[in-house]
C-alpha positions in Angstrom: 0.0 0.0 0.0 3.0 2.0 0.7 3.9 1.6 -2.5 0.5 2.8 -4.0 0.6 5.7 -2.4 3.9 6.8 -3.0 2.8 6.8 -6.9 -0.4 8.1 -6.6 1.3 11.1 -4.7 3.8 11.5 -7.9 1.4 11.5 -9.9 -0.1 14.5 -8.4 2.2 16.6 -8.1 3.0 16.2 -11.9 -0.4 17.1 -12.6 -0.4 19.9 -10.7 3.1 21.1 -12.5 1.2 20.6 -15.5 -2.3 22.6 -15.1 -2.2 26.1 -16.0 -3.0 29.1 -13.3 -6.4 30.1 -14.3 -8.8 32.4 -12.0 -12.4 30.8 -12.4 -15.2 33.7 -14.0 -16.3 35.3 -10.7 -20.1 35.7 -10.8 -22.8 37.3 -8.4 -25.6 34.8 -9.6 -26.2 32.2 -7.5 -27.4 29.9 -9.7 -24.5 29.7 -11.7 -22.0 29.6 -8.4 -24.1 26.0 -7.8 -23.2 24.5 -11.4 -19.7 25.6 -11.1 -19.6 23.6 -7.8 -21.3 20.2 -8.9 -18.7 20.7 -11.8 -15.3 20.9 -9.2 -17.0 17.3 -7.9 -17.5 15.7 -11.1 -14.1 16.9 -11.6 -12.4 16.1 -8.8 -13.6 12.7 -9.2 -12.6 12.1 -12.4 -9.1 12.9 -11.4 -9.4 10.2 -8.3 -10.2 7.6 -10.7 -7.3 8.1 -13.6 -4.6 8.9 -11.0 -3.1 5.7 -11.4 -1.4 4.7 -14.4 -0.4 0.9 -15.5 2.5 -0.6 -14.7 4.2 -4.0 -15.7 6.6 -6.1 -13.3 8.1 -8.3 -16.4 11.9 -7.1 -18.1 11.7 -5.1 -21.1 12.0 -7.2 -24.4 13.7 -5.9 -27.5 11.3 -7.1 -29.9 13.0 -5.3 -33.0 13.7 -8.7 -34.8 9.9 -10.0 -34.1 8.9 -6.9 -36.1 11.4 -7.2 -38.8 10.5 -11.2 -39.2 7.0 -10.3 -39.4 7.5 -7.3 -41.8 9.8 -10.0 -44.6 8.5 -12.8 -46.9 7.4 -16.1 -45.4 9.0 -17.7 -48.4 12.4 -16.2 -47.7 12.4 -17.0 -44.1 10.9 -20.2 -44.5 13.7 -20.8 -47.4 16.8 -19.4 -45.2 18.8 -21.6 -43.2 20.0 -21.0 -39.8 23.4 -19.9 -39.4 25.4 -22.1 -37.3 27.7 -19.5 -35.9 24.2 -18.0 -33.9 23.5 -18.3 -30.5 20.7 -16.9 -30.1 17.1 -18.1 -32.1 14.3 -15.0 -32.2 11.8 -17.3 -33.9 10.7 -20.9 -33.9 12.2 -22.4 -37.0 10.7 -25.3 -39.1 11.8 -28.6 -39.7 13.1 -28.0 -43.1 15.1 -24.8 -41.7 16.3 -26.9 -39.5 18.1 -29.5 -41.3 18.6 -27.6 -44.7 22.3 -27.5 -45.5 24.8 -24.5 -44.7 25.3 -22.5 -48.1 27.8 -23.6 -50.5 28.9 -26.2 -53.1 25.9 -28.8 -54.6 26.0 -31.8 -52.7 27.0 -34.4 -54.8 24.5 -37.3 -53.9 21.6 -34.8 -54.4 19.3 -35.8 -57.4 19.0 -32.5 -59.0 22.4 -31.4 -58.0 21.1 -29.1 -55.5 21.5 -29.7 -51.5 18.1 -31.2 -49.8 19.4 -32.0 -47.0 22.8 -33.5 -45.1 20.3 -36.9 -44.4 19.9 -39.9 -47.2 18.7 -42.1 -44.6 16.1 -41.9 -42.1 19.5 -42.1 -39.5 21.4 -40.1 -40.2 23.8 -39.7 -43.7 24.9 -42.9 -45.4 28.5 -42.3 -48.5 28.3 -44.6 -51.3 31.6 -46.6 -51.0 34.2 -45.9 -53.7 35.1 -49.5 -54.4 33.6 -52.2 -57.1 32.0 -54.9 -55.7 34.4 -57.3 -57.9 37.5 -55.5 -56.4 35.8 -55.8 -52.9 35.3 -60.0 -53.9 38.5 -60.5 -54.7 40.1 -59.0 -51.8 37.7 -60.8 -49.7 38.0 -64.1 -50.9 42.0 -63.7 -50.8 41.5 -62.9 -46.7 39.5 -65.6 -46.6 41.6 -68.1 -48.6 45.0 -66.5 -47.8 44.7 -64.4 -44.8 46.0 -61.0 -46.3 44.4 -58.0 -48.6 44.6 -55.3 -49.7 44.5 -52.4 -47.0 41.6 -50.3 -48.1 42.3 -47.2 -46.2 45.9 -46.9 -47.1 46.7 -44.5 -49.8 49.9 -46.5 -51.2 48.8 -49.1 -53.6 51.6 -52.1 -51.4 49.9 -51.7 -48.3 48.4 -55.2 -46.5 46.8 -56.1 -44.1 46.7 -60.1 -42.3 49.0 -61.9 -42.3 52.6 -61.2 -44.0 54.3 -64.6 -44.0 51.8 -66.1 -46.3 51.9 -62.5 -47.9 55.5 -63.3 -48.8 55.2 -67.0 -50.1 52.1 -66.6 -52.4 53.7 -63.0 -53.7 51.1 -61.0 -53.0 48.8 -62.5 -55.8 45.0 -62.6 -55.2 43.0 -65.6 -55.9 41.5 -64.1 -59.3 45.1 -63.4 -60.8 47.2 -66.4 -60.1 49.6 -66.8 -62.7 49.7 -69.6 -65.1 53.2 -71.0 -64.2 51.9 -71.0 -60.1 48.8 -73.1 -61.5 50.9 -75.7 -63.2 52.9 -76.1 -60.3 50.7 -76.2 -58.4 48.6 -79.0 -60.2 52.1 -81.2 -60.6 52.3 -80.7 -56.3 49.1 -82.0 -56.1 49.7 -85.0 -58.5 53.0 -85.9 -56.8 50.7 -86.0 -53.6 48.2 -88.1 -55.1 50.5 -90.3 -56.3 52.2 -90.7 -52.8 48.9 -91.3 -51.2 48.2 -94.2 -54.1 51.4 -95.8 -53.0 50.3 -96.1 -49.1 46.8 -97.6 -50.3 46.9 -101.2 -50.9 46.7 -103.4 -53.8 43.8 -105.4 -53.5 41.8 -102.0 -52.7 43.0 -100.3 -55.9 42.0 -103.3 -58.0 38.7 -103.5 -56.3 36.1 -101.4 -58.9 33.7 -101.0 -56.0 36.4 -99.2 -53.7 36.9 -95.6 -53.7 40.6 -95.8 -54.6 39.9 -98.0 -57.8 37.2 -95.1 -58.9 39.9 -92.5 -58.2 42.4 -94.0 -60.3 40.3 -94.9 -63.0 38.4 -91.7 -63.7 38.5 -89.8 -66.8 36.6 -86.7 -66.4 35.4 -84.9 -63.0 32.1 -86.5 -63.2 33.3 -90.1 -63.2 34.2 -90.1 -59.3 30.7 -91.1 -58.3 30.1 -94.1 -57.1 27.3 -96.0 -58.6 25.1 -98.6 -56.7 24.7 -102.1 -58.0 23.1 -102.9 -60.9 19.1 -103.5 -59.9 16.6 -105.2 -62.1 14.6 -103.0 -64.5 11.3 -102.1 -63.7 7.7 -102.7 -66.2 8.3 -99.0 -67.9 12.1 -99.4 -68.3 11.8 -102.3 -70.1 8.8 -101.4 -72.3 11.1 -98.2 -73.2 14.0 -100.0 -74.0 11.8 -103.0 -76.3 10.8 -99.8 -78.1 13.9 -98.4 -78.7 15.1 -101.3 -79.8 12.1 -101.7 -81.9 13.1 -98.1 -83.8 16.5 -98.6 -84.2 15.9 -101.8 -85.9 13.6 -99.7 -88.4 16.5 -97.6 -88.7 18.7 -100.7 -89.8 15.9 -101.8 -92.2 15.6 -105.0 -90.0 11.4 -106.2 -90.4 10.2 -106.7 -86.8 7.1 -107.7 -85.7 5.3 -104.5 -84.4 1.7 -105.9 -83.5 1.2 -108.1 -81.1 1.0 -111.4 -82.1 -2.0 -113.8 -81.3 -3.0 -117.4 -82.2 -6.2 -116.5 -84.9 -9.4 -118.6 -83.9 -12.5 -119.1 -85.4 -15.5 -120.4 -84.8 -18.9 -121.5 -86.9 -22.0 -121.7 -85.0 -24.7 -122.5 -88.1 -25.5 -126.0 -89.2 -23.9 -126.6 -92.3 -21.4 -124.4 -94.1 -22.7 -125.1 -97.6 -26.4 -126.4 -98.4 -27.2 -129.2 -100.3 -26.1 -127.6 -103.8 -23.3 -126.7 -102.5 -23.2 -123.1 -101.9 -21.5 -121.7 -99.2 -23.3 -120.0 -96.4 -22.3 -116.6 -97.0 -24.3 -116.6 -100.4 -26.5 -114.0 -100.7 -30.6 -115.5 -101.1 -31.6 -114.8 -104.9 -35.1 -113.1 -104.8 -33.5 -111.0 -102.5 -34.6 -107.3 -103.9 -35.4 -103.9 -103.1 -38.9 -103.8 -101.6 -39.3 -99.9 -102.9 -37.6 -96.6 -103.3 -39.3 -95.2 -100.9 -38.0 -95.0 -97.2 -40.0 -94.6 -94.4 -38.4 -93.9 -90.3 -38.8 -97.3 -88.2 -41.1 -97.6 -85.2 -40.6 -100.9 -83.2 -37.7 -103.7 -82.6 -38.2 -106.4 -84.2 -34.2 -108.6 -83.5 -31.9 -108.0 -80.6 -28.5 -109.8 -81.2 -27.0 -110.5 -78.1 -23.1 -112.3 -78.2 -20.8 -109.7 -77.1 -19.3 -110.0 -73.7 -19.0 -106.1 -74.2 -19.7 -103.4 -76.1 -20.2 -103.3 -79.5 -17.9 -100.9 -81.7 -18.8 -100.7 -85.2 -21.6 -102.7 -87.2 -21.5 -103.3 -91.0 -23.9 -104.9 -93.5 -23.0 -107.6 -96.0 -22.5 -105.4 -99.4 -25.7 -104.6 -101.6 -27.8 -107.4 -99.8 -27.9 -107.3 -96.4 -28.7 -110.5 -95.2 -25.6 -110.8 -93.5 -24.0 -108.1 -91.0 -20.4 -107.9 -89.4 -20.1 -106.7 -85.3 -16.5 -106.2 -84.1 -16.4 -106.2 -80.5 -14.2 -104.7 -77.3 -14.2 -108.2 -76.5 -11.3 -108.7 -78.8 -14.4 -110.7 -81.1 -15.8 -110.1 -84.1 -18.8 -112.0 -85.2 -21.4 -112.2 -88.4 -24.8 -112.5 -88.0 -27.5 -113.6 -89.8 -30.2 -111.0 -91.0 -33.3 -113.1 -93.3 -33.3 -116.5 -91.6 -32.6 -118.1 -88.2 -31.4 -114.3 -86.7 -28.3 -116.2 -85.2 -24.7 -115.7 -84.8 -23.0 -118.0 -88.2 -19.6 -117.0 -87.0 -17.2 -115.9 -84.3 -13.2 -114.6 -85.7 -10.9 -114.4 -82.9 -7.5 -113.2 -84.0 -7.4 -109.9 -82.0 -5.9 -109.4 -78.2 -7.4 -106.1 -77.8 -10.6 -104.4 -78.6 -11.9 -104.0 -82.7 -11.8 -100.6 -83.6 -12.9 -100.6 -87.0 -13.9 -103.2 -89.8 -14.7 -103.0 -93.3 -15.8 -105.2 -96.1 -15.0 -106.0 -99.6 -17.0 -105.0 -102.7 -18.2 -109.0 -102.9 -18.3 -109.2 -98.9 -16.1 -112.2 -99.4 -13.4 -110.6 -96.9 -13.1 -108.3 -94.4 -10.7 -106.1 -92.7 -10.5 -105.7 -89.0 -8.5 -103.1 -87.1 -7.8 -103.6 -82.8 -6.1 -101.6 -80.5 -3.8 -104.5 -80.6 -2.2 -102.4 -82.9 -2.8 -105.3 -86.2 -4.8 -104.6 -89.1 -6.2 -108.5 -90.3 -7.8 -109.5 -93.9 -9.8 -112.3 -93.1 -11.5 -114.5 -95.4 -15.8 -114.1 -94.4 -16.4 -117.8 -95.5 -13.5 -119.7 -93.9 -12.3 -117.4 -91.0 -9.2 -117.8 -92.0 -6.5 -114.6 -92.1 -5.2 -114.1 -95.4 -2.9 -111.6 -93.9 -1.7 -109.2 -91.1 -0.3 -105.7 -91.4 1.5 -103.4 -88.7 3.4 -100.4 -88.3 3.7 -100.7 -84.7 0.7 -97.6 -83.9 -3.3 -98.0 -83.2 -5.2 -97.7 -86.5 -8.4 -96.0 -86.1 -9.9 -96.2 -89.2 -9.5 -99.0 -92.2 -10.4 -98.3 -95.8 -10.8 -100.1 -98.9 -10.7 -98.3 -102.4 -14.2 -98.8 -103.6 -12.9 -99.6 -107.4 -13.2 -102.5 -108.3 -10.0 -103.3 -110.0 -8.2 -101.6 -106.7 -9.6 -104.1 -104.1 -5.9 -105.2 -103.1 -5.6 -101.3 -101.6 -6.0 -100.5 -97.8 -5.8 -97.4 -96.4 -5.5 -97.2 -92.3 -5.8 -94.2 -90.5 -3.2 -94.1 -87.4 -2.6 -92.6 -84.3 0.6 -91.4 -85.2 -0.8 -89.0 -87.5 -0.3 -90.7 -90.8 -2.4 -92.7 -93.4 -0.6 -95.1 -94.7 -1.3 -97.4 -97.8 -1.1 -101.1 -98.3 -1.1 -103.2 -101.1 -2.3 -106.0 -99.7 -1.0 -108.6 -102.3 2.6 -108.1 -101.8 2.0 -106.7 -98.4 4.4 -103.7 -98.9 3.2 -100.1 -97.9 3.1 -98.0 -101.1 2.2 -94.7 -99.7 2.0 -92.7 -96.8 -0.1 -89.6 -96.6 1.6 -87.3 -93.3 0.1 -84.3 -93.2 -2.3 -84.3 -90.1 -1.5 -82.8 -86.6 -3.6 -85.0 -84.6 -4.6 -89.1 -85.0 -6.9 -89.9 -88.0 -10.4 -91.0 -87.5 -12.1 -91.1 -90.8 -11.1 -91.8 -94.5 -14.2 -91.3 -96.9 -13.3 -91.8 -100.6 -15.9 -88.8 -103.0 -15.2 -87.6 -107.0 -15.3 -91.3 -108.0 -12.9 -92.5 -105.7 -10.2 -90.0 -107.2 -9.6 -88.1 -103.9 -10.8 -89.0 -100.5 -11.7 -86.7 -97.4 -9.8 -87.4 -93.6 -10.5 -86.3 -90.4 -8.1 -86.0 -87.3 -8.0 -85.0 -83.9 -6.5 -81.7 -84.9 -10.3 -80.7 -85.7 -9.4 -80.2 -89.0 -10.3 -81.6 -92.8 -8.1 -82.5 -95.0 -8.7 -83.2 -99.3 -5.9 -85.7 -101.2 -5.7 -87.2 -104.3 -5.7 -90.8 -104.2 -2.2 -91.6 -104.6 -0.6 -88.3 -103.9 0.5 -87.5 -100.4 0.0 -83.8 -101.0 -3.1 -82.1 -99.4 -5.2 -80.5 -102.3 -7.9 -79.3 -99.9 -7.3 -78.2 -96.2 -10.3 -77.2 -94.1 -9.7 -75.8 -90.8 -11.5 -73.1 -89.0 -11.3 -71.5 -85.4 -15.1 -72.6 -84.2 -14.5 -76.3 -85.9 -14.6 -79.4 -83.6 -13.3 -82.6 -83.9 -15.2 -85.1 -86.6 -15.2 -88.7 -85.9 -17.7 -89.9 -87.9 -18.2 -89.0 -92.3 -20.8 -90.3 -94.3 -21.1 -89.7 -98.1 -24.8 -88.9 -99.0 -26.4 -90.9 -101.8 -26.1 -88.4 -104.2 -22.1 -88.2 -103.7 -22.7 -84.6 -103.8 -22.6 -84.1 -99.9 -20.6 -85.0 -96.9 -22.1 -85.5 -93.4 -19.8 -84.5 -90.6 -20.5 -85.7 -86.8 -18.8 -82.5 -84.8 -18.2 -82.7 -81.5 -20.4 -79.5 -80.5 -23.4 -81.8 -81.2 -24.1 -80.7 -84.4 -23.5 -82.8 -88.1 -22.7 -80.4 -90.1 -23.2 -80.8 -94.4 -19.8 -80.0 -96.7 -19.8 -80.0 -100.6 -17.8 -82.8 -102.3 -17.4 -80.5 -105.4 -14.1 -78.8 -106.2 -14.5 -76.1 -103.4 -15.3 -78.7 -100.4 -17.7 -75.9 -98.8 -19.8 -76.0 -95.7 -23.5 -75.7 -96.6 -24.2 -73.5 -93.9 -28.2 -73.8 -94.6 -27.9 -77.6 -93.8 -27.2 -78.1 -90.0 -28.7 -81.1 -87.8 -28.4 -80.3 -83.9 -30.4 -81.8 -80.6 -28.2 -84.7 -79.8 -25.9 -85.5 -77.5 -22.7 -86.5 -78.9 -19.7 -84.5 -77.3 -16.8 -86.8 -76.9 -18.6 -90.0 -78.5 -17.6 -91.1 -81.8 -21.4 -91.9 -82.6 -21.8 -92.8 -86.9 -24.0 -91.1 -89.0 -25.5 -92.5 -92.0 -28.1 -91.8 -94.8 -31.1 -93.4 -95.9 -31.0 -95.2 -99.6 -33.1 -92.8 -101.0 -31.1 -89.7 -99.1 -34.4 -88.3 -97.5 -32.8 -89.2 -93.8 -30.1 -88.8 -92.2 -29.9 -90.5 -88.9 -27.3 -90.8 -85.8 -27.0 -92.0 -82.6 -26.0 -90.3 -79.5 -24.3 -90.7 -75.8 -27.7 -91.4 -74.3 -28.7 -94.5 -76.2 -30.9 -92.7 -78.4 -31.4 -93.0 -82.2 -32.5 -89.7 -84.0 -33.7 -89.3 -87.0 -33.8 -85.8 -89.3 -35.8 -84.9 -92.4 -32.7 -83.8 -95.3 -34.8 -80.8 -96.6 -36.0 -79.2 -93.8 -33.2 -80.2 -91.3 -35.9 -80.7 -88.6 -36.2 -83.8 -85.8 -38.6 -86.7 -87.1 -38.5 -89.1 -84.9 -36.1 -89.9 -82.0 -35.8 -93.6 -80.5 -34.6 -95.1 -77.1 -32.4 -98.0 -78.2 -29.7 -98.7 -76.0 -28.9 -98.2 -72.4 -25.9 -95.9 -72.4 -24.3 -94.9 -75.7 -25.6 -95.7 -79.4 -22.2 -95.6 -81.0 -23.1 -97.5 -84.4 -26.4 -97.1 -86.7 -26.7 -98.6 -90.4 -29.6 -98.7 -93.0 -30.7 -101.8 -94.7 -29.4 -101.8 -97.9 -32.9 -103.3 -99.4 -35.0 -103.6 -97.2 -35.5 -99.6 -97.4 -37.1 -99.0 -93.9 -35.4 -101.4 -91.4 -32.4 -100.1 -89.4 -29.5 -101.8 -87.1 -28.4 -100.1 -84.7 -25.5 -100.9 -81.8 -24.7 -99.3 -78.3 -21.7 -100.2 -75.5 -24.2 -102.0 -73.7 -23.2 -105.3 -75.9 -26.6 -105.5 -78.1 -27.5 -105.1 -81.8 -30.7 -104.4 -82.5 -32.9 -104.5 -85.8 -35.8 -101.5 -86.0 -38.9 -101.8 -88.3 
């Protein structure tokens, strides 16, 4: 309070210093002596209540370089560094002031040669080391291999470090620039040391090939030190690899070998006689045997089931132009011949095969046949006798067997492989005349068109191929990006059209004239056939085409309008095989996997 006082009483006597000596208006009135003295209050009070000025305990600041930091450029004083050589900080600096390099030369690690800052790693600064990393390899495999190197801090180019006596005896060389002259001596040390070592070892050891020493001794190049078990037996696949590579060298050598696998032909006759009282065998056709009409009509009912087969049934066939015979081969290795007009019996079993029939095909007369297994043999059999007139092999699976349809050309096969080829047989001197390699994929189908002057072949490679008979040079090549796999071709009766089973469930119609085009107004769909090899076929008269599917069914399409016109349940499982009577013009056999043949009216 003192101390309150003490100023409020220098502050009044400066104001009285300051106030001017002025005598007040003297005046008589009375009224106006009352205003002057409520004014001297007012006054006076005023003067008690702004007689104490502020005051501040806290040190006087020089704030100088506040205001000039304020009055500058953020940019500039954001952008300028501190100077190192300052004590004293009159703002609060950001990071980037901070840590921003002291003015002078571009830093020479910076990206865009200017300075960004002493730190290239989040701890601190990190120098790229002036040495190659092969330099820095070879001096560290030398420390490691010899115990010296180079000393990397020296400036003088002789300066070591590690150890000097081996420093001395190797000369100072580094293991990548040994000198030729120390590497031949020091291979001859090591032989001389070998050698010494052989002489300790003994005899018997050294002559014993299963030792170590004997292996040493005796090898010739650095990989010949391993030591090889004993001999074991070879297993199945071994020896199946080694019987064909036997097999191909002996090609090679022009050596015949037997490529099929060779089995003891059986056959069997099951009818009563084998020729009738005038002597006529029993594979003679009957001779008022005719066509009934021209006219075709769809069948309805079953009227035969043929039932032999242990298994299914692959591929039927009718005797040639009469019919009253027809041909089953069989995955039970069989094939058998049926009789069509009289008892409905099987006449004849031919066992020659020891793996499923693939194919089979008959003669113009239907005196022979061909069979093809998976037995990898092709066999002409005689229909009559059931004897083999002959076997041909090239050591792959034939898919398909052909004969030339010409008459005078009936000593022709052509067989379809799996190794891509068609190959061609004259079967009277048993010699293959041509081979036709042109196909990327195994060959499923050979259909002769044009008079038998060119035939048509389908593969695997979903493709269709055109030849000349005779010329292994592909006239024809049909192949495009939304084609399946075909494998199943029937000619239409006409010879003007092929049928095509695709493997999208389609059969699709191509021309046989020069151009081999797909009718694209022709198409036959609503089966199921995708990955079944199902046969399609025509009707004599061409007004049907017909085709089995992978549900056992039998379906049956009107040529002209391409529509369904009947469809029928045949088999249980798939109907892989469907042929029309040759005379009888509206009776049907069809065959399935399920081991039947059946005869539709």
């Amino acid at each position: 309070m003192d101390l309150l006082r003490s100023y409020s009483n220098g502050a009044e006597e400066d104001d009285d210093d300051e106030q001017p000596q002025v005598q007040p208006h003297q005046t008589n009135h009375p009224e106006t002596q009352q205003i002057d003295k409520q004014d001297e209050d007012e006054d006076e009070e005023e003067t008690s209540i702004i007689s104490l000025p502020s005051k501040s305990a806290a040190p006087k600041v020089d704030d100088t370089a506040l205001s000039l930091l304020s009055t500058s450029s953020a940019v500039s004083s954001a952008a300028k560094p501190l100077d190192p050589t300052q004590h004293l900080v009159s703002y609060n600096p950001t990071y980037d002031q901070l840590w921003a390099p002291i003015y002078g030369p571009a830093h020479p690690y910076a990206k865009d040669g200017l300075a960004q800052g002493l730190r290239n790693h989040k701890l601190g600064f990190v120098e790229n080391a002036a040495i190659d990393s092969f330099v820095f390899d070879e001096q560290y495999n030398t420390f490691h291999k010899y115990g010296y190197a180079a000393d990397p801090s020296a400036s003088a180019v002789n300066n070591y470090v590690g150890d000097f006596d081996a420093l001395e005896k190797n000369r100072a060389i580094s293991v990548y620039n040994i000198p030729q002259s120390e590497q031949k001596r020091r291979r001859l040390e090591k032989k001389r040391e070998n050698e010494e070592e052989d002489e300790v070892v003994d005899k018997a050891e050294v002559e014993n090939p299963a030792s170590d020493s004997w292996l040493v001794k005796n090898k010739t190049s650095p990989w010949a030190g391993k030591k090889e078990g004993l001999p074991t037996e070879l297993t199945e696949e071994q020896k199946k690899y080694a019987e064909e590579y036997a097999k191909k060298k002996a090609e090679e050598r022009g050596e015949k070998v037997e490529k099929g696998e060779v089995v003891v032909d059986k056959t069997t006759f099951h009818g009563k006689e084998e020729k009738d009282y005038q002597g006529r065998p029993w594979i003679s056709p009957p001779k008022d045997v005719k066509a009934t009409n021209d006219h075709c009509y769809i069948p309805k009912r079953c009227v035969h089931t043929w039932s032999g087969h242990t298994k299914g049934v692959s591929a039927i066939r009718f005797f040639p132009k009469y019919g009253h015979l027809i041909l089953s081969a069989g995955m039970d290795t069989k094939v058998k011949i049926w009789d069509v007009f009289g008892s409905g019996k099987c006449m004849r079993t031919y066992m020659g095969h020891s793996k499923a029939v693939r194919d089979i095909c008959f003669t113009n007369d239907g005196t022979k046949f061909l069979s093809a297994g998976y037995d990898k043999n092709i066999k002409l059999w005689d229909t009559e006798t059931g004897q083999v007139i002959s076997t041909f092999s090239t050591g792959k699976v034939p898919y398909v067997v052909k004969l030339n349809p010409d008459d005078d050309k009936q000593n022709v096969l052509l067989a379809g492989m799996s190794d891509k080829k068609i190959v061609q047989w004259d079967m009277n001197t048993g010699e293959i005349t041509q081979e036709y390699d042109q196909h990327l994929g195994a060959v499923n189908t050979i259909t002769f068109v044009d008079n038998n002057r060119r035939f048509v072949t389908s593969s695997d490679d979903k493709s269709l191929r055109v030849w000349e008979y005779g010329i292994p040079v592909v006239i024809k090549y049909i192949s495009e990006p939304h084609m399946h796999s075909m494998p199943a071709i029937s000619v239409h009766p006409n010879t003007n059209w092929l049928a095509a089973q695709s493997l999208d469930n389609q059969i699709l119609i191509y021309s046989t004239r020069e151009r081999f085009q797909l009718n694209k107004k022709k198409r036959f769909a609503g089966h199921i056939v995708a990955g079944y090899a199902c046969q399609v076929n025509f009707s004599p008269d061409g007004r049907f085409v017909m085709s089995g599917d992978g549900e056992g069914k039998m379906w049956f399409w009107d040529w002209k309008t391409c529509k369904v016109f009947r469809t029928l349940k045949c088999h249980e499982g798939v109907c892989i095989g469907c042929e029309w009577h040759p005379l009888e013009q509206s009776k049907v056999a069809t065959c399935g996997w399920d081991g039947l043949i059946k005869y539709w009216d």
